[in-house]
N, C-alpha and C positions, 0 to 999 in steps of 0.2 A: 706543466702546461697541458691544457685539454686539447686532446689528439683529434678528435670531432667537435666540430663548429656549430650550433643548430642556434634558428632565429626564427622561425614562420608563424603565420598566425592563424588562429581558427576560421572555421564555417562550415557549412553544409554541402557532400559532396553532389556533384553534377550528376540529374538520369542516367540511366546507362540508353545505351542506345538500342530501340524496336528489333526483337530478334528478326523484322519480317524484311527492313531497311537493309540491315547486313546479310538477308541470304539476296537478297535480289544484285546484293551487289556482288556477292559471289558468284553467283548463277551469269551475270552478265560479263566476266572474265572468261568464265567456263565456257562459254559460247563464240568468243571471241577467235581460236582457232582450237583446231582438232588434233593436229597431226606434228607438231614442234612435240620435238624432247627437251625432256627440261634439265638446265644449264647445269653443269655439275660444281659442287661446290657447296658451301654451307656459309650463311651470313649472318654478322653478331650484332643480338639486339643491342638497344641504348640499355638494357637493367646489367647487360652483361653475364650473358649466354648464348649459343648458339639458337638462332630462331629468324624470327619476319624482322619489323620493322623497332617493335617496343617488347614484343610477344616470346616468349620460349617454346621452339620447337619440341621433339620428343627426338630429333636426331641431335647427336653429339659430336665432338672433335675426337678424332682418329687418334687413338694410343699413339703417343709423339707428335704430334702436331700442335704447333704454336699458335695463338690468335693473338695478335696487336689489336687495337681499334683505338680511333679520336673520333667526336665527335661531338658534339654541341644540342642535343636535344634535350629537353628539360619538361618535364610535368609541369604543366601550372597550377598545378594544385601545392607546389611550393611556395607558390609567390613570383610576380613579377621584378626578374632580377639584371641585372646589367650584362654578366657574363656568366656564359651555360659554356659546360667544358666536361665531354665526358674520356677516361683515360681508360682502359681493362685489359687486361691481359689474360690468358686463356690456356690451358693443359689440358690434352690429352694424358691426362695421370696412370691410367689406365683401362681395358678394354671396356669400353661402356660406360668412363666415367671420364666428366671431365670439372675443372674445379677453375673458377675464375675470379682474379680480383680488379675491383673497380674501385678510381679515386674520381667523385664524381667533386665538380667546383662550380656550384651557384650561386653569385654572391656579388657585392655591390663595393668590393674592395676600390679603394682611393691611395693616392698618392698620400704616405703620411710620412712621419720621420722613422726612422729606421728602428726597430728595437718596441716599436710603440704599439699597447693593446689595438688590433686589426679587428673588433669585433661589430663588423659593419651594416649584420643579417645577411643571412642566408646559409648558405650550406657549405661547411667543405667538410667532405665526408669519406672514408675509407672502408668497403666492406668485402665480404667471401660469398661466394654462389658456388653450389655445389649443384650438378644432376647426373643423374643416374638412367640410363635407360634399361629397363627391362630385358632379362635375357628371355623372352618368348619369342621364336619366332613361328610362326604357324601361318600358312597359308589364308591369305584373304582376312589376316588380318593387321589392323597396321602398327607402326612402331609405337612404343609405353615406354613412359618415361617417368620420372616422380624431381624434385628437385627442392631446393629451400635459396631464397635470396637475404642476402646479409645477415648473414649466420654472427649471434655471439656480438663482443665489440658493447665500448659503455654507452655511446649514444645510438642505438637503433634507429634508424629513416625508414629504408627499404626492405624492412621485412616479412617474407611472404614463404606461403610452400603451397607447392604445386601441385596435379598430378595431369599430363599433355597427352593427346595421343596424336600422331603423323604418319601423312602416309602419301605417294604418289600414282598416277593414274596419268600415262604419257606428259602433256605437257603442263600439271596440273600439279602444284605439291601442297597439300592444305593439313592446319594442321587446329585440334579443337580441346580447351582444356580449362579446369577450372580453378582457384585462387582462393586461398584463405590471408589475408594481408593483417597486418597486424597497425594500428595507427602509429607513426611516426614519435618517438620518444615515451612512448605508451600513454600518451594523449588526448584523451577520451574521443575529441571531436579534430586528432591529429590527420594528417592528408597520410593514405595507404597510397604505394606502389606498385603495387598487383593487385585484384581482388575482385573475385565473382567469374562468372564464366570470359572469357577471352575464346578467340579463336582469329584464325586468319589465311588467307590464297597466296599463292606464289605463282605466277603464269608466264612460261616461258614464250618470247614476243618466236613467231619464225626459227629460223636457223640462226641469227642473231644471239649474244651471249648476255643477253638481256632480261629481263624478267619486268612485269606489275605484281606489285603487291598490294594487297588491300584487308584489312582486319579490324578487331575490334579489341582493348586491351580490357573491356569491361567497364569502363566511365568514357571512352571516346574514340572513335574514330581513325585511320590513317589509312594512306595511300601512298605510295611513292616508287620507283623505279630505281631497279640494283641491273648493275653489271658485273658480271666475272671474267677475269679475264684469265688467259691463257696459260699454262704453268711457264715458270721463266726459269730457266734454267740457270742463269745468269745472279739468279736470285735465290740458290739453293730450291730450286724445284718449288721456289713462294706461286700463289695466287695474293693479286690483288679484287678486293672487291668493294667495290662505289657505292654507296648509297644515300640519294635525295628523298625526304619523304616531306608531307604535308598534315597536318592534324586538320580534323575536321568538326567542327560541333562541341571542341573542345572551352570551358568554362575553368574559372580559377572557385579558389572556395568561396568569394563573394558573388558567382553568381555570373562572373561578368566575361562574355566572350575573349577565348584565347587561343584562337587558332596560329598556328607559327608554324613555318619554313625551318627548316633542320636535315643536314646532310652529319654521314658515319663512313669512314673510310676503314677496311680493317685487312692486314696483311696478315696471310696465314699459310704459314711456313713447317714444312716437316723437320723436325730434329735429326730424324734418325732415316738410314737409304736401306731399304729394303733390300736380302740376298739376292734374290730377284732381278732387281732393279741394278744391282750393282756385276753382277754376272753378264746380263743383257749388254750394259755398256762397254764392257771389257771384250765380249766377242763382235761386238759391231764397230768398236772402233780400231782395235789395239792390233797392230802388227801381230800376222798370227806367229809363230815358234814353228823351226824347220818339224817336218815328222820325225817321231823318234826312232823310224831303218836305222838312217846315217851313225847315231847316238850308240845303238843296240851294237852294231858290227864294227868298232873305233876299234877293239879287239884285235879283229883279223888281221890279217897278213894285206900290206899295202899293196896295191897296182904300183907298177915299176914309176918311180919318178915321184911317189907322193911320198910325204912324210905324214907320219902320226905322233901327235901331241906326247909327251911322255906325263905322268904324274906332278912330276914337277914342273911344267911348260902352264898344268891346270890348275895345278894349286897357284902359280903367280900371278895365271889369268885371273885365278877367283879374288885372290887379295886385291890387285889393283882393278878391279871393276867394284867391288865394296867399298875402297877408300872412294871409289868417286862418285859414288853416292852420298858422297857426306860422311859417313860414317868414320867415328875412332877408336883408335887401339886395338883395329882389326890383326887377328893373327889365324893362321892355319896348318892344320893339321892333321894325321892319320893315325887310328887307333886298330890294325888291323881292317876288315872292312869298312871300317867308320869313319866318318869324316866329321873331322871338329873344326868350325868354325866361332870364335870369340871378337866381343865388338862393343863396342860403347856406343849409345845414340842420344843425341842435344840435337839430333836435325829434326827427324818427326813427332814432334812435342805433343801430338793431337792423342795420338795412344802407339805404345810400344807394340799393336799388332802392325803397324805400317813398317817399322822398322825389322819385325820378325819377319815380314813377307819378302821384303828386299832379301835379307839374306837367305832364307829358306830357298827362295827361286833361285838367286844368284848360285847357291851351293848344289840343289840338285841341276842346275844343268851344266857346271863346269867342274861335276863331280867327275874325280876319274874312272874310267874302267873298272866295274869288280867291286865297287862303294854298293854298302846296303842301307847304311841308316844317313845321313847326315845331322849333325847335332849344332845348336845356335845356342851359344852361352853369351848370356845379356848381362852385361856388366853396366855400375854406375858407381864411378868415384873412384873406380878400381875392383867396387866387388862386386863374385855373380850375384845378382837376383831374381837370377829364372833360368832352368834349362830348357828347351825344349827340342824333341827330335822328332824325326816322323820318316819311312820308307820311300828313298828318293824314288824309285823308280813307278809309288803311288804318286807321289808329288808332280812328278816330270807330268805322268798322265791328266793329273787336276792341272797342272797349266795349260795343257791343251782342249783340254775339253769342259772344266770345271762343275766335273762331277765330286761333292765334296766330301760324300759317304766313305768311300775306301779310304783318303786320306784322313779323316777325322778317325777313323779305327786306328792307325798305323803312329798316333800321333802317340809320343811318350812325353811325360815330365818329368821330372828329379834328378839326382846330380848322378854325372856320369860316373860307370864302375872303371875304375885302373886309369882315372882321369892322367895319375903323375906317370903313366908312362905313353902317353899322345907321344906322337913323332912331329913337331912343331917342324913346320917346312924351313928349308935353309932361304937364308939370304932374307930380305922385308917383308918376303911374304911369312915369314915364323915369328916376326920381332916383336907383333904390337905396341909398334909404336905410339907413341903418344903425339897427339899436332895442333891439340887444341889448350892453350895455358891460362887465357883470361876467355870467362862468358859472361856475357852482360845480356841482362834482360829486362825489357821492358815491359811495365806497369801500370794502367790506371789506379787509385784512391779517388773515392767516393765516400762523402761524408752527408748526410743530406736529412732533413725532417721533410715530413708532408703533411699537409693538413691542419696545419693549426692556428690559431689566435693572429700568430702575428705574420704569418705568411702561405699563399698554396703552398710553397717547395725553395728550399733555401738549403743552401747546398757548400760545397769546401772540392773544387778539383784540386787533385795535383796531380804529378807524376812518377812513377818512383824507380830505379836505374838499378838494379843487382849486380854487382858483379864477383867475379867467384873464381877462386884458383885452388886446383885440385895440389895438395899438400902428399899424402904417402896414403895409404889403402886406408879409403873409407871417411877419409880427413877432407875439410874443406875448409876454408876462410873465403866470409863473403861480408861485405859493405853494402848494405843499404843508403842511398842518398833520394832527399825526396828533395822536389822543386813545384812550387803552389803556383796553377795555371789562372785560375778563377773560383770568383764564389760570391756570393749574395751578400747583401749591406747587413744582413740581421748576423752574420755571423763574424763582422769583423770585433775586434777587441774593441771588451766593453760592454759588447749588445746582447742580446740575449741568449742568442747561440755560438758563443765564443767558443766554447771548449770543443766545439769542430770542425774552429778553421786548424786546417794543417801546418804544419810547422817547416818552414826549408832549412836543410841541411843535412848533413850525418844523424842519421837515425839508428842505424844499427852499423856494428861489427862483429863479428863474432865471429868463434871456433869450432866448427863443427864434427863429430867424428860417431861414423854408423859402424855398428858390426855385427857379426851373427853370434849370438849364443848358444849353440847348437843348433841343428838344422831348421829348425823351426821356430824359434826365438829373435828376432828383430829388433835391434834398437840404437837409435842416435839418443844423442844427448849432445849441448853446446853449451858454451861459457861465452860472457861478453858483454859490450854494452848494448842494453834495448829501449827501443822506445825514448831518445838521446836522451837521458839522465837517468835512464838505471841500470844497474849492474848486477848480474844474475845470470842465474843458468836456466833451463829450460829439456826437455826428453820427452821421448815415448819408446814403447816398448810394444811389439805387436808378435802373440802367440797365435802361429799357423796350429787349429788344433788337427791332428794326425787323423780323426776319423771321417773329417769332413771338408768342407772350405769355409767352415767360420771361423771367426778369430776373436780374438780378446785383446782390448786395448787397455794401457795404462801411460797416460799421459798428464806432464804438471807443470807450472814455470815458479821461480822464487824470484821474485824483482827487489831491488833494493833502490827505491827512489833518491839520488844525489843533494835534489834542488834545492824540498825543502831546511828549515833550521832545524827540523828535527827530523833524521831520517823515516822514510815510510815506508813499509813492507808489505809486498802483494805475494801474496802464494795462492791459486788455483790447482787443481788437479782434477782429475776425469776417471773412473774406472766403466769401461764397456763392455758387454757382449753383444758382436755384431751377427746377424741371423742371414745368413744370404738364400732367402729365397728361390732365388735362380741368380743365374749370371747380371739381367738387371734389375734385381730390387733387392733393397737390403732394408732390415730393421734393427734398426743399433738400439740397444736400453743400457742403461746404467746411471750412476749416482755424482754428483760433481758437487766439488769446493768453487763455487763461482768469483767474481774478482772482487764482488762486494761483502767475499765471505762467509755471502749466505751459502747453504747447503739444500741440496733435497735433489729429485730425479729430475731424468731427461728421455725422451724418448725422439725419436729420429728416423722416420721415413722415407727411405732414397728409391727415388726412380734415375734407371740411365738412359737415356735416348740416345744411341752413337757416344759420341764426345759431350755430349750435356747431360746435367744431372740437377733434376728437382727433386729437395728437399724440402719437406715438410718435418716442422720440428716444435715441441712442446716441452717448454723447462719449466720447473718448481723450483724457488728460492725463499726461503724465508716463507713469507706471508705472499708473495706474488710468484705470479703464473701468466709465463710469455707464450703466443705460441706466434707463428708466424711460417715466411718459407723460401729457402735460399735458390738462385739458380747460379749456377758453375760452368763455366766455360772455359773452353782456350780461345786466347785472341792470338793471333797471328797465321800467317799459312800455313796450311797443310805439312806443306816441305820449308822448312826455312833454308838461316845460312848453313852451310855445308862446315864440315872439320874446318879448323885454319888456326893460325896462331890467337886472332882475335876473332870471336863468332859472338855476331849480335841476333838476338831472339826477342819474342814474344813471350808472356808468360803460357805456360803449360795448363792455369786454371786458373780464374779469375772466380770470384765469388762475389753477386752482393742480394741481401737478404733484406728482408722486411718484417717486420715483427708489430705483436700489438700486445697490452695487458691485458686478461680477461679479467672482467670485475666481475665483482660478489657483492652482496649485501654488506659484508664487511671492509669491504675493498673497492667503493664505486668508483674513483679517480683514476682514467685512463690518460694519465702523464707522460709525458715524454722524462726519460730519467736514461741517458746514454751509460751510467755507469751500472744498473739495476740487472743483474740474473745474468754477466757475462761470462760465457764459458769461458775457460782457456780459452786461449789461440797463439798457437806456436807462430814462431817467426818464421825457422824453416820449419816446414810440415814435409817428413821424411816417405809418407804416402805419393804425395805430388811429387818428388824431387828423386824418389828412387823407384816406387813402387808402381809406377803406372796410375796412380791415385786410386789403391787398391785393389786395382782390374789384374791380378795375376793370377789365378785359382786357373786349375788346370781346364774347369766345364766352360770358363770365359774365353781361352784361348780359342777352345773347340770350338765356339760361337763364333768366331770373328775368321775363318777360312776363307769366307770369300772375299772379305776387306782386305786378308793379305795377299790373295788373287791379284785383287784391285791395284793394290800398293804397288803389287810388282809391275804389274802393265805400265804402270804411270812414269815410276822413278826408274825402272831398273833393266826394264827390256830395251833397249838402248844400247846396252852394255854388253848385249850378247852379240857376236858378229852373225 
């Protein structure tokens, strides 16, 4: 089934409008006041980029920065259509670049029977915008920018490339740029989406958080008024921003006036909290920590009547202020001046630097007398997966003042020397105990098509429940059970997107067991049923290489389908080299056996913002070529449930991605085909479940000092009398 919908019809495009009409009407903005600053923030046109009202500016979205938008405005150089509906979403990908997809829905859809060709005219269309602004910056002159709308994809609408320039001048931000548009489906006398000179004002009203805008997109006219509003903190430091506009002078391709009323609403939300920002909030709000005199002189000889803590009074302080943090299988101990602390964390699921910071702080300040390093061994399932140490008495000072240079020098990785002879504290505070026996985690599934024939967006929720008991070092047994919340009539049995409504019930069991192969060699492997009718195993293997932080991946699953009469066999495998750039960008390549057997490469570029992670990704199968681009999260809180006998969570990374086929002259049928060029996909993914989901390289730890600041202020200074 075809993924883009197209139906519209020829004619003659409309004048462009009198260059002398549009200065006067800028000129009468410009005049309107002097002395307002103009409103901070950036607002996303209908094409779906950063810009005015219809128009791309030459400023872009801030490395990590999200843009949501809805809105309803429609060219009528499409046609006169019943519902206008526009969707985009927006990245900061990187500095100066920002990449956005939009699913725009113009179209005269009716109530028909389910399952039934929807080809009713008009548009539902799915495309890429990519722009780039120019690294010049030079005085007196304004920001450059270059850009391309609906990149690639087999039915092209919106296809245009740009080059914008913008600039501000107090309460004034205008921006002037020109448009080569390509006709809609390469249609001789098809309607273009951009094309010719464009330009356009932004005029901030007073003190008010308001603005007029007024432009020209090169065939018509618009005006309308945006607000921004105030960062909400409430909201992850989002801005929301309003916008109602008016067309003016606007004509369809017959000729025939079509001016229309159209509002765009778009939330635009940072991923990632700046050191900065996260430092500022830690000294302004957070209980400060006694000076460290009192700390330094714990040594001396007491004034008559006081006692002083002995070694062991602080190591059982430190254990039970860790276990009430959530934290499991805490134990403690002394390696001559060193102090070892060991722990297992299922509380702070967002990233294991939350959990290193809790213990890190909790150990340099209830470190004893005479302690020089403190060491935090990060267990999961029973086994370490990270050492890391660092000079308590740098650390103690980075909590109080959170200066992060000396402590990131002092910071060590790799496994401690003469570990088997630690002096594990007597009594619970040596035990590591264990108090956590059953986790259960919860899941959304998302099965969903967009754009096509027989529906905008038809869909399969369920929900899906983990639960997981840790077996002997490294070992796990976990159950999947799914249960179907909702989903669209086209995808019930029978109709035409059957194969992705969900299924309820037992979906997976399996046996899990990770171990190390040497110190630098990683790998699980499971048995079991998956996917409830097959039976198979599944693994990965991941070499830390020794000269650097990139690794090498090998991962594959063998399924052995039950249902049918005559059993069926899926075997997939992956071979990668992953390139870490820095701590957050990575570019993975390698060669994969996909499920439908075909072969050929894959390439995978990951950005991390904080805890989120955009992917951009391009696979070769066979004769087809997907590319598309996933986004990654954790859902649930910060800090979840704490250790207990039963600890319910959130998942640690949710994933859902969007993809498209590029066609070729030998290849023009952009189909939906859910079983075409899928990679593996592990059931457990030992990344997520043991690995911090990748994030353990020692340059990444260094990055994240002032998150484990952060961490401690929040969960863990509480704990210190």
């Amino acid at each position: 089934m075809i993924i883009k919908v197209t139906e519209m019809s020829a004619g003659l495009y409309p004048r462009r409008p009198p260059a002398a009409r549009w200065a006067t009407t800028v000129l009468g903005l410009a005049l309107c006041q002097v002395t307002a600053v103009q409103a901070q923030g950036l607002g996303v046109a209908s094409l779906g980029a950063t810009g005015g009202l219809t128009i791309p500016s030459a400023y872009v979205l801030g490395s990590g920065d999200l843009a949501l938008s809805l809105g309803n405005y429609q060219d009528p150089k499409f046609g006169k259509l019943d519902r206008q509906r526009n969707f985009s979403m927006g990245i900061g990908l990187l500095p100066r670049v920002e990449l956005f997809g939009r699913f725009a829905e113009y179209s005269n859809r009716f109530a028909i029977s389910p399952g039934a060709f929807n080809l009713t005219g008009g548009i539902s269309d799915i495309s890429a915008n990519l722009k780039w602004q120019l690294p010049i910056e030079l005085r007196g002159l304004p920001r450059l920018a270059v850009g391309a709308t609906d990149i690639g994809g087999g039915a092209v609408l919106f296809s245009s490339k740009y080059a914008v320039a913008s600039d501000e001048y107090g309460p004034l931000r205008w921006s002037l740029g020109y448009a080569r548009g390509k006709p809609a489906l390469g249609q001789a006398k098809g309607a273009k989406a951009l094309d010719g000179v464009f330009g356009g004002a932004e005029f901030k009203l007073g003190s008010s958080r308001a603005t007029l805008l007024a432009e020209t997109d090169g065939t018509q006219r618009h005006a309308g008024l945006r607000y921004y509003s105030e960062v909400l903190p409430w909201l992850g430091d989002a801005q929301l921003v309003g916008t109602l506009q008016r067309s003016f002078g606007a004509t369809n391709l017959a000729g025939r006036a079509a001016d229309a009323t159209s509002f765009n609403v778009s939330l635009i939300v940072p991923l990632g909290t700046a050191d900065k920002t996260r430092q500022a909030r830690v000294d302004a709000d957070a209980k400060p920590l006694p000076s460290l005199a009192p700390m330094v002189q714990a040594g001396a000889a007491p004034a008559t009547g006081v006692m002083v803590a002995t070694a062991q009074d602080r190591l059982d302080d430190l254990a039970r202020a860790l276990r009430a943090t959530g934290l499991d299988r805490v134990r403690v101990g002394t390696l001559g001046d060193q102090l070892v602390v060991e722990y297992e964390n299922h509380r702070y699921l967002h990233n294991e630097a939350d959990a290193l910071g809790v213990v890190l702080g909790l150990a340099a300040e209830y470190a004893p007398a005479g302690t020089v390093r403190a060491h935090a061994i990060t267990r999961k399932a029973g086994l370490v997966v990270s050492e890391t140490s660092v000079e308590v008495a740098a650390y103690r000072s980075f909590l109080r003042d959170g200066d992060a240079a000396r402590v990131q020098d002092t910071l060590g990785f790799g496994r401690l020397p003469g570990y088997a002879a630690v002096q594990w504290a007597a009594g619970e505070a040596g035990a590591g105990r264990r108090r956590t026996w059953l986790r259960m985690e919860l899941k959304p599934l998302l099965n969903y098509t967009l754009g096509t024939e027989y529906g905008a967006f038809d869909y399969s929720l369920a929900a899906q429940v983990r639960s997981t008991v840790g077996l002997w070092k490294g070992a796990e047994v976990y159950a999947d059970v799914v249960q179907r919340l909702a989903h669209s009539d086209n995808v019930e049995p029978g109709r035409v997107f059957a194969s992705s409504l969900h299924r309820n019930g037992l979906k997976t069991v399996a046996l899990q067991q990770s171990f190390w192969l040497g110190p630098r060699l990683f790998t699980s492997v499971g048995a079991g049923r998956y996917n409830y009718d097959d039976r198979g195993a599944e693994g990965e293997s991941i070499m830390f290489l020794p000269w650097n932080d990139d690794t090498l991946h090998l991962k594959g699953s063998y399924m052995r389908h039950q249902a049918d009469v005559l059993p069926r066999i899926e075997e997939a495998y992956a071979a990668s080299y992953r390139w870490r750039f820095n701590p957050q960008t990575w570019i993975e390549a390698g060669y994969q056996q996909y499920t439908d057997r075909s072969t050929g490469p894959a390439l995978t570029f990951t950005r991390w913002f904080s805890d989120v992670a955009v992917q951009l990704f391009a696979r070769k199968g066979g004769n087809n070529t997907f590319v598309g681009l996933e986004l990654s999260l954790p859902l649930g809180p910060r800090q979840a449930m704490g250790a207990g006998p039963l600890q319910i969570t959130g998942t640690p990374r949710y994933a859902q991605s969007i993809r498209t086929r590029l066609t070729t002259g030998g290849n023009t049928g952009n189909f939906v085909d859910d079983a075409a060029v899928r990679p593996v996909n592990l059931n457990y993914k030992p990344e997520v479940e043991l690995l911090n989901s990748g994030r353990i390289a020692p340059d990444y730890i260094k990055s994240q000092v002032q998150r484990m600041r952060e961490s401690f202020y929040l969960y863990a200074r509480e704990k210190i009398n």
